[in-house]
N, C-alpha and C positions, 0 to 999 in steps of 0.2 A: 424625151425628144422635144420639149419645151410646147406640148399639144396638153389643154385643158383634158381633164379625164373626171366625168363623175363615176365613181362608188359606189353600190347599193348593194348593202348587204342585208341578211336574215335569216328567220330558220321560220321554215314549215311545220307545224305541230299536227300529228294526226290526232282527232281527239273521237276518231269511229270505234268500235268495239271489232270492226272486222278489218282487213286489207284493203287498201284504198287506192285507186289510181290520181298519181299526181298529174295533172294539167299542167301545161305551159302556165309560164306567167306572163301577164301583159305589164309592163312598167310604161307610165307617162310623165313626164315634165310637162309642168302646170307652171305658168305666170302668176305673179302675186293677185290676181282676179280670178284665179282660180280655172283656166281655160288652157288646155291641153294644147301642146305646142312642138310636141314631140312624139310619141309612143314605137315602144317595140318590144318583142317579146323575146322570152330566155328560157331555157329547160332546164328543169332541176336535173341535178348529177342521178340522180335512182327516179324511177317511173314508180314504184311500190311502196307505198309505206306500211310497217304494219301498226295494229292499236298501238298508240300511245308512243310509238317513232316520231323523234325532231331530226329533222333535216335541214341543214344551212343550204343557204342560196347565197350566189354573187353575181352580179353583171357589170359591167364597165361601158360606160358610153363617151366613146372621145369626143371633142369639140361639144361639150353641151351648149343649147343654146345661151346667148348672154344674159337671156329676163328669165331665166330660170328661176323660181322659189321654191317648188319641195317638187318630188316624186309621188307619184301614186302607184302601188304596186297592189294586182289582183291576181285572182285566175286565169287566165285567160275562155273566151266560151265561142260559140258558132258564130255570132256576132259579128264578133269582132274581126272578122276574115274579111268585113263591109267598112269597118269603121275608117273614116279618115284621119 
């Protein structure tokens, strides 16, 4: 529909010896100084992973900002419920 669309793909590796709960992911767009300008978060398709399960991730964010330079993609944690 001629709307900018960023990408962000990957895969979750468990690397525990037991069953593990997946957290939300927090994704940020960062300006080339490195200073967050964006964030929002995304759920992996499964909550469980077990030992040694990879799980792809994807999210899409329309309209990225224009001074976009890379994404930061974490866990997300209690935190972050605060964070601006």
């Amino acid at each position: 529909d001629g709307v900018p669309v960023l990408a962000v793909e990957g895969t979750i590796v468990s690397q525990s010896s037991n069953p593990i709960e997946v957290p939300r992911l927090r994704l940020a767009v960062r300006n080339a100084t490195g200073q967050e300008i964006y964030a929002w978060t995304s759920k992996a398709d499964r909550s469980i992973l077990e030992p040694g399960d990879k799980l792809p991730f994807h999210s899409r964010l329309a309209s990225p900002p224009a001074d976009a330079s890379d994404v930061l993609v974490r866990f997300a944690n209690a935190n972050d419920a605060t964070d601006k």
